[in-house]
TINU-734841 format. One line per 3 residues: number of its first residue (from 0); their letters; for each residue x, y, z of N, C-alpha, C. Coordinates in steps of 0.1 Angstrom, whole numbers. Layout:
NUM	A	X:Y:Z:X:Y:Z:X:Y:Z | ... $
//
This chain:
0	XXX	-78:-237:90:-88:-229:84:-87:-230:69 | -100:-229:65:-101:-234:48:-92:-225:43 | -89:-210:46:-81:-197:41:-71:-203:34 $
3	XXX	-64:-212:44:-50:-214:43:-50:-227:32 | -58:-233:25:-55:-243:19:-57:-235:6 | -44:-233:2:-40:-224:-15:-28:-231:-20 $
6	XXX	-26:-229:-32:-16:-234:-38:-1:-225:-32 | 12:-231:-36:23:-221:-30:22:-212:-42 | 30:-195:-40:28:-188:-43:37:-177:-37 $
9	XXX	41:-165:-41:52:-158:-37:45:-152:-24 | 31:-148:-22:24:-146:-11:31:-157:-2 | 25:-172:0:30:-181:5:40:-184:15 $
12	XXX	51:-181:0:67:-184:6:68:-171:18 | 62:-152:19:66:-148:30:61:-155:41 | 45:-159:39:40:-165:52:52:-176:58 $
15	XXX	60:-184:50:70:-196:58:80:-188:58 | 81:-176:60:93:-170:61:94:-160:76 | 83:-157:80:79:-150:90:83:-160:104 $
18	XXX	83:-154:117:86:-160:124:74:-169:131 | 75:-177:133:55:-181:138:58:-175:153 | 44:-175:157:41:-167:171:31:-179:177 $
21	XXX	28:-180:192:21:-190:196:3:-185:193 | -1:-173:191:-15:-169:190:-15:-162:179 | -1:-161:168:-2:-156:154:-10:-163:149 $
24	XXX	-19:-154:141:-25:-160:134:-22:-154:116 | -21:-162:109:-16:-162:90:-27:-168:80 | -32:-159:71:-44:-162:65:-42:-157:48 $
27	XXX	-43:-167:42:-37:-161:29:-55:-163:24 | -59:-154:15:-74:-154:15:-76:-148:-4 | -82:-154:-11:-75:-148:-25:-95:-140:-32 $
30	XXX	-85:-133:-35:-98:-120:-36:-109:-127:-44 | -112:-140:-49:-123:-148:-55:-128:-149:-44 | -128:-154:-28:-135:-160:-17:-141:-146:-12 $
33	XXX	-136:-135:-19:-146:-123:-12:-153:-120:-23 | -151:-122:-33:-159:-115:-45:-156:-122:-57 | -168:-130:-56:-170:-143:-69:-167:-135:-85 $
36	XXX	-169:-121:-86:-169:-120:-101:-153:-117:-103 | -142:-117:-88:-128:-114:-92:-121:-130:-101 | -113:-127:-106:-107:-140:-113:-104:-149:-102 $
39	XXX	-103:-157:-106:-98:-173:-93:-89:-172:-93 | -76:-170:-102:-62:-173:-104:-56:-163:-100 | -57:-149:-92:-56:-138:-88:-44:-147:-74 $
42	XXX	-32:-143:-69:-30:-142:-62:-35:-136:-44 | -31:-141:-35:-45:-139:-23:-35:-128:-18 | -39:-122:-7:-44:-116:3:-34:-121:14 $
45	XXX	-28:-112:20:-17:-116:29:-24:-110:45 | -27:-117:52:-35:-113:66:-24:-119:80 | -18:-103:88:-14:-111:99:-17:-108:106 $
48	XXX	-21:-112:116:-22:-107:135:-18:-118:145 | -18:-114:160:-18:-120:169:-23:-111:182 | -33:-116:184:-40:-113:201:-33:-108:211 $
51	XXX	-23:-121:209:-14:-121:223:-10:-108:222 | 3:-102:211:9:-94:220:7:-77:207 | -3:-76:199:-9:-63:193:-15:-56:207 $
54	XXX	-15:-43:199:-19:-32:212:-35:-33:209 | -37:-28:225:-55:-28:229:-58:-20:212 | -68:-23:208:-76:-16:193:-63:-14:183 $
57	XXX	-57:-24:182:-46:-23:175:-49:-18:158 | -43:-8:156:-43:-3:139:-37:-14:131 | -45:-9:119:-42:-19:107:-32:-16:98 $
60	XXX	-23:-18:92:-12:-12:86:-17:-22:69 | -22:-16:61:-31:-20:46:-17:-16:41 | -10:-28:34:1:-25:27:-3:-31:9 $
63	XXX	5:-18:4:0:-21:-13:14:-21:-24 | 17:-37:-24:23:-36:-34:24:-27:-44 | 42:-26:-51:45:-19:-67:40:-23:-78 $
66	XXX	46:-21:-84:43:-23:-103:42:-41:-99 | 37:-49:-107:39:-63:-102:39:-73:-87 | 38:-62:-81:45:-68:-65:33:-72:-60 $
69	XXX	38:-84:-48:33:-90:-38:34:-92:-30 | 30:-95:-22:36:-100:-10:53:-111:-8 | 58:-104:-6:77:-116:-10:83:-112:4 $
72	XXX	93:-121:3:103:-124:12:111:-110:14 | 114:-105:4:120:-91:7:114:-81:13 | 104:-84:16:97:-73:25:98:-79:39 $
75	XXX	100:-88:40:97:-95:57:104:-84:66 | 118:-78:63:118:-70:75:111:-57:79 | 106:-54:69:100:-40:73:84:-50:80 $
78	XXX	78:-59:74:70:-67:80:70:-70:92 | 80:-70:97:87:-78:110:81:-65:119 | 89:-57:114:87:-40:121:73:-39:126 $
81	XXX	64:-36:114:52:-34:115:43:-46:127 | 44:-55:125:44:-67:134:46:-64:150 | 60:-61:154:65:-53:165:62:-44:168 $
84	XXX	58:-34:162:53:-23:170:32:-24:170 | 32:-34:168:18:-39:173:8:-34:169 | 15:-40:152:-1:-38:142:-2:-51:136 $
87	XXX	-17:-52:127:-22:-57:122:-15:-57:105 | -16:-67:101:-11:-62:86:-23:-70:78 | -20:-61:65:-28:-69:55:-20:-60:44 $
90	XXX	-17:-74:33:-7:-72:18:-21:-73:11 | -27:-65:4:-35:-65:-5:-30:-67:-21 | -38:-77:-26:-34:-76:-40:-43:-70:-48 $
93	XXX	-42:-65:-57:-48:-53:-71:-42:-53:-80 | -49:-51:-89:-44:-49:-106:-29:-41:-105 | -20:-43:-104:-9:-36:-107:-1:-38:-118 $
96	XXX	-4:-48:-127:5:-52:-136:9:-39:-148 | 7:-27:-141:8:-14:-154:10:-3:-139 | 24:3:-143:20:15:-133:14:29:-140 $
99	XXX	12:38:-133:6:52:-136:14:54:-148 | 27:55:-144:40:60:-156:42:54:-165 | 37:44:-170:36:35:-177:23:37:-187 $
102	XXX	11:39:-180:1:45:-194:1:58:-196 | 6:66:-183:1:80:-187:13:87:-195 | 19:82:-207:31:89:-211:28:89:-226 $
105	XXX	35:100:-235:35:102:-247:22:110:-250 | 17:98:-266:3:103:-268:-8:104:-261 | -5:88:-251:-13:92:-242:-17:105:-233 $
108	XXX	-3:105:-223:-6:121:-219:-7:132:-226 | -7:135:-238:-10:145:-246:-24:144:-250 | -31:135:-248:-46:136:-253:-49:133:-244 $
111	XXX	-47:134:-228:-54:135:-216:-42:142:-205 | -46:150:-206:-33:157:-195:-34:155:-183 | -51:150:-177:-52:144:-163:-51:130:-163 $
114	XXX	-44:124:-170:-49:108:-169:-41:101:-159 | -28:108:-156:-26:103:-138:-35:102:-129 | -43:111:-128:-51:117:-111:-65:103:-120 $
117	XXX	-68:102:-128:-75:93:-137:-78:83:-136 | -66:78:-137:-62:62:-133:-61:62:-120 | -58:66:-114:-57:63:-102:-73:60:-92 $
120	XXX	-77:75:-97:-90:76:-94:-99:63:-95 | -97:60:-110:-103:43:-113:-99:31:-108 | -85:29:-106:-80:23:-99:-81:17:-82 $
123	XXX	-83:29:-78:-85:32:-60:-97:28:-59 | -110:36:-63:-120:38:-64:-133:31:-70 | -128:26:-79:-134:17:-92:-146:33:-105 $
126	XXX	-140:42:-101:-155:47:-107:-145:50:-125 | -154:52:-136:-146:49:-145:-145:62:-149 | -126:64:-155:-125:77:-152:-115:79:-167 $
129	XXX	-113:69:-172:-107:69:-187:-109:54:-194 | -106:58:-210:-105:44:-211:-87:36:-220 | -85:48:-208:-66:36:-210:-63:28:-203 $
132	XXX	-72:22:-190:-69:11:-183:-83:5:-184 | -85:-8:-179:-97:-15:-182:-103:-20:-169 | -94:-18:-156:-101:-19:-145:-116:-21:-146 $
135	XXX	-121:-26:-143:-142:-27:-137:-138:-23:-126 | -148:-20:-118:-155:-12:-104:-150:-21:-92 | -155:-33:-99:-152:-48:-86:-139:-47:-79 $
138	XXX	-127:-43:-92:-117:-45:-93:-105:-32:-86 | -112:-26:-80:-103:-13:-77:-100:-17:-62 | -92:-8:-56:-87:-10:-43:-94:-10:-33 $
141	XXX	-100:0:-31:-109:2:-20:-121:-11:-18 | -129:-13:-29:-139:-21:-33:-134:-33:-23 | -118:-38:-31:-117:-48:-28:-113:-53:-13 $
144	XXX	-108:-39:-6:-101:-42:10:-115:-40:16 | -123:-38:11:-140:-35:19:-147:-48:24 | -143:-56:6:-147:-71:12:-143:-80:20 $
147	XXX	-126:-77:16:-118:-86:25:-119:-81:36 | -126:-74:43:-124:-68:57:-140:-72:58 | -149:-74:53:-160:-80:52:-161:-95:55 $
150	XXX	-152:-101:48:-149:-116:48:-146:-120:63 | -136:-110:64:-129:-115:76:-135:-112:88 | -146:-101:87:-158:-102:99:-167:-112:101 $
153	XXX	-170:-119:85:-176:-132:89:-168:-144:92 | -160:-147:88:-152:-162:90:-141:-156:101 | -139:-150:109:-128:-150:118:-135:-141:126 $
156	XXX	-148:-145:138:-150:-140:146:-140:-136:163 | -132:-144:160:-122:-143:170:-108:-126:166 | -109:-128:152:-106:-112:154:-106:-100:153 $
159	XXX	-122:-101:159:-135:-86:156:-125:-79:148 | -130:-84:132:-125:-74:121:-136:-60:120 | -146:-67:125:-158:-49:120:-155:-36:123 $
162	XXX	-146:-41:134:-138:-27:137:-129:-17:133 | -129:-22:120:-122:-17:106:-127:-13:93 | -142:-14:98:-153:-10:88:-163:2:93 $
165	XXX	-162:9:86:-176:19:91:-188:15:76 | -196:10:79:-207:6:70:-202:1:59 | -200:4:47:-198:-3:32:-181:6:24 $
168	XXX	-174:8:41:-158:16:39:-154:10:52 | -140:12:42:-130:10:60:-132:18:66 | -130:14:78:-128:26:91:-113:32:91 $
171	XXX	-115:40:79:-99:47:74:-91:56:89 | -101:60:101:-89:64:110:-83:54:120 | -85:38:118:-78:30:122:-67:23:116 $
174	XXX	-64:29:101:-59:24:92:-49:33:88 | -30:25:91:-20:33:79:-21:27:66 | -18:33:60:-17:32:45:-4:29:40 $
177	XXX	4:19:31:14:22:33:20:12:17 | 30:17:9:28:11:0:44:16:-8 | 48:7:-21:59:7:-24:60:14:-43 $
180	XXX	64:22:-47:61:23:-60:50:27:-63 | 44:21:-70:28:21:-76:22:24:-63 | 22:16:-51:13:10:-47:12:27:-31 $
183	XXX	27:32:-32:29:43:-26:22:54:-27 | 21:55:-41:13:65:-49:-3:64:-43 | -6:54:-44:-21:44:-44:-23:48:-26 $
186	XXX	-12:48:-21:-19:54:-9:-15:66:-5 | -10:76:-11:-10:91:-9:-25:94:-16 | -28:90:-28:-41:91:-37:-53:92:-27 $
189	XXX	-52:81:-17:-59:76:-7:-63:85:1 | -53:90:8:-51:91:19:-55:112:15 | -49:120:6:-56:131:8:-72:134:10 $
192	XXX	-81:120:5:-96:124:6:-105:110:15 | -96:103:25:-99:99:37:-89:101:45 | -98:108:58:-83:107:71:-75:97:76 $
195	XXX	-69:95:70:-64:78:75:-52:77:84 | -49:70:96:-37:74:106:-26:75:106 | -19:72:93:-9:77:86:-7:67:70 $
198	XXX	1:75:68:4:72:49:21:69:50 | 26:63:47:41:57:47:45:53:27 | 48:65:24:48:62:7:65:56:4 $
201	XXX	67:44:1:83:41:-3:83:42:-17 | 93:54:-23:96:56:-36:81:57:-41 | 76:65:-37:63:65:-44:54:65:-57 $
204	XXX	62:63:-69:62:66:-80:59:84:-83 | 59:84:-97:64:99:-100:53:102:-116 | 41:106:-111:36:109:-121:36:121:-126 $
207	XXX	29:123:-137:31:134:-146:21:140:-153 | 24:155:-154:10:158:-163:18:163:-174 | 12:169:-184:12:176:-193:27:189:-190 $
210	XXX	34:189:-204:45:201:-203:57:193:-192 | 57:182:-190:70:177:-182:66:179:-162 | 58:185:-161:57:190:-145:51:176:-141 $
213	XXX	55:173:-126:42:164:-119:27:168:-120 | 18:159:-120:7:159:-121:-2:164:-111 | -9:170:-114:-20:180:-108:-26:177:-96 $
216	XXX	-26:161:-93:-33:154:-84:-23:158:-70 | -14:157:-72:-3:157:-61:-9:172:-53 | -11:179:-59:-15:192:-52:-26:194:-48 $
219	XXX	-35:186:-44:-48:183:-37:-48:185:-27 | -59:194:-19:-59:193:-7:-60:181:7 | -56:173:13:-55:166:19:-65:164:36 $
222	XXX	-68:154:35:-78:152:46:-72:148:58 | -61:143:53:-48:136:63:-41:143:70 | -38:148:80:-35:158:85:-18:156:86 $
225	XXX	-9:168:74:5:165:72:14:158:80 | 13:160:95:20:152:104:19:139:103 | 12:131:96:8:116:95:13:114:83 $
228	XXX	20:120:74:30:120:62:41:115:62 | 50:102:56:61:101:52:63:100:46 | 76:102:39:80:92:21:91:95:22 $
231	XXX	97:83:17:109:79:11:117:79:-1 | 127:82:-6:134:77:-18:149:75:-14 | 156:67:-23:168:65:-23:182:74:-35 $
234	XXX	188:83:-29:195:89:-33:198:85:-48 | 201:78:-52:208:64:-62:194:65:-72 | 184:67:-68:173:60:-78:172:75:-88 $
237	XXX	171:68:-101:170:80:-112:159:90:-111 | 150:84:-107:137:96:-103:135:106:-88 | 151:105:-80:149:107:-70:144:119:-64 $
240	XXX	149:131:-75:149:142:-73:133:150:-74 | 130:139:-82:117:143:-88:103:137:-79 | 107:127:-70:103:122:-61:102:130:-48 $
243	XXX	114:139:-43:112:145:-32:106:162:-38 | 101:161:-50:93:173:-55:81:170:-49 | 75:161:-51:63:150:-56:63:154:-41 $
246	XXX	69:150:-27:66:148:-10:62:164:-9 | 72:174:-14:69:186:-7:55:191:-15 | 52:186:-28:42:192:-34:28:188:-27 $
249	XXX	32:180:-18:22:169:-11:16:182:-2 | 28:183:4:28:188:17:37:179:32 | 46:170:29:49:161:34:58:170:38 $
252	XXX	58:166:58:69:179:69:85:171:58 | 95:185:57:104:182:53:114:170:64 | 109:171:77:116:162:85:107:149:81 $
255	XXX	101:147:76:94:130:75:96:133:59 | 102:140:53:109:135:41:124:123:38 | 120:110:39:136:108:44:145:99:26 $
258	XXX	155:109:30:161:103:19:173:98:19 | 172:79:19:180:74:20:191:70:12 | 203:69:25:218:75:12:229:59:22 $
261	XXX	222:52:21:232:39:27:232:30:13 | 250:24:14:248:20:4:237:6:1 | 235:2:-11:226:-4:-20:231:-22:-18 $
264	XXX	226:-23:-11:229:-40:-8:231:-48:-22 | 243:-54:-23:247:-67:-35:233:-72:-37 | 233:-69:-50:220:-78:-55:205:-70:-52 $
267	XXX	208:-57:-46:196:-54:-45:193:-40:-55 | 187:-31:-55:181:-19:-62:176:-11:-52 | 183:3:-56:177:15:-50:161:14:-43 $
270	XXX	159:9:-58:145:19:-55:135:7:-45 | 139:-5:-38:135:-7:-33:142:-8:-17 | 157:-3:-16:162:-5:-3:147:0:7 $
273	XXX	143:9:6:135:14:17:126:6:25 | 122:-5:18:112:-15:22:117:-26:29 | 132:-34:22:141:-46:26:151:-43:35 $
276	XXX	158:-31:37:175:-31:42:169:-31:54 | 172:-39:61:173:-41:77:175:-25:85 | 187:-18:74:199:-8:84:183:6:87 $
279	XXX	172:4:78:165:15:82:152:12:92 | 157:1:98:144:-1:111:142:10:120 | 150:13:121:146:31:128:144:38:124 $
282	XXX	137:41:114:134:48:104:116:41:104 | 118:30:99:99:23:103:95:30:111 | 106:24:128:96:22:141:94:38:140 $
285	XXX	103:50:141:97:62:139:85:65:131 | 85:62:117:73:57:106:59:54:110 | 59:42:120:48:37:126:43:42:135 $
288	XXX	50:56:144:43:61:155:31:66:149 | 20:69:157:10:71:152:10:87:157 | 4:95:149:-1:105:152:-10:113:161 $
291	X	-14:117:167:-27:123:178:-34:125:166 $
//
């Protein structure tokens, strides 16, 4: 398929890192082929399934890179998971090169005390909601998993994607949400004002408003119904504390609050064991049960 003729790329290297399957199908798709006014040079789109052995109306698990992140090799095992318990995946790429905590601090937050819930807003959404990030409308999250789930209804009739669309939106109750840092955030943000079949936040990031407190957004009422709630942090990580504020302010059940305390694999970092260490696969496959 034309999809797959892309240059290599850290997307890439996970696709040859995965195990092939005999009716897997691997589609790297770069958000220019769904929407001509996105940059060319934009890293693609990480698309997996297989027929053979996903469950009847199999859910979509929309995973959203951190600060910088992509689709890489260090996620393959929580990938793997997701995979096995018989979903669909898609690594969406987005503007992440700035997290929330990153513009919303100092003077900035002092001459905008909502500019977390803000950015994000603009971010997710595309509608324009400050002007400390530069995002366009094209450019925001939702916009963009709309087309790529558009695209993939036209060029891949073999795996009735429309059924992940309700008109000019995802069909958010076929969809977990699930995301690392920034991108955690990006789907708690999500997920209180669509019902979506669960939200899986790793180290979610930790925003802020005004006077030192987390930000105002966290306290939103939610469409998601709390049992479809997880998040993670790792004991070790400096924001940790402030992170399991951030879950209960959510409303996240204190039992699907998990906070992991194994040690920190050579060469790796806290704040990302939750997504790579192999030792918390039971911890996913619980993660990935779906909700009633």
């Amino acid at each position: 398929m034309k999809n797959l003729l892309l240059p290599v790329c850290t997307a890439s290297l996970l696709l040859a890192s995965l195990p092939a399957l005999a009716a897997e199908q691997r589609l790297l798709i770069t958000p220019h082929q769904t929407d001509e006014r996105l940059a060319a040079d934009e890293l693609p789109h990480l698309v997996v399934y297989d027929l053979a052995t996903e469950k009847p109306q199999a859910p979509l698990l929309v995973w959203l890179p951190g600060t910088n992140g992509r689709a890489s090799p260090g996620q393959r095992p929580f990938f793997e998971t997701v995979q096995q318990q018989g979903y669909r995946l898609i690594s969406l790429t987005y503007l992440n090169s700035q997290s929330v905590s990153q513009v919303c601090v100092g003077p900035v937050l002092r001459a905008e005390p909502s500019c977390a819930g803000r950015v994000r807003q603009q971010r997710v959404w595309g509608e324009p909601q400050t002007r400390f990030i530069a995002d366009k409308p094209e450019e925001a999250i939702v916009p963009r998993l709309t087309r790529l789930l558009q695209h993939l209804a036209r060029s891949d009739a073999a795996g009735q994607w429309a059924q992940y669309l309700d008109g000019d939106e995802p069909r958010w109750e076929r969809i977990v949400l699930a995301g690392q840092s920034q991108g955690g955030g990006m789907a708690g943000f999500i997920a209180q004002t669509r019902r979506v079949a669960g939200v899986l936040m790793f180290s979610g990031g930790w925003d802020h408003g005004a006077g030192g407190d987390i930000a105002g957004w966290y306290s939103r009422a939610s469409q998601t119904p709390a049992e479809r709630w997880h998040g993670t942090f790792h004991v070790d990580e400096p924001q940790a504390a402030t992170m399991e504020r951030i879950y209960r302010r959510q409303g996240v059940p204190v039992a699907q609050i998990h906070a992991l305390s194994q040690p920190v694999r050579p060469g790796g970092q806290a704040h990302g064991e939750g997504i790579a260490n192999p030792v918390y696969k039971p911890m996913w496959e619980q993660m990935l049960k779906l909700q009633p």
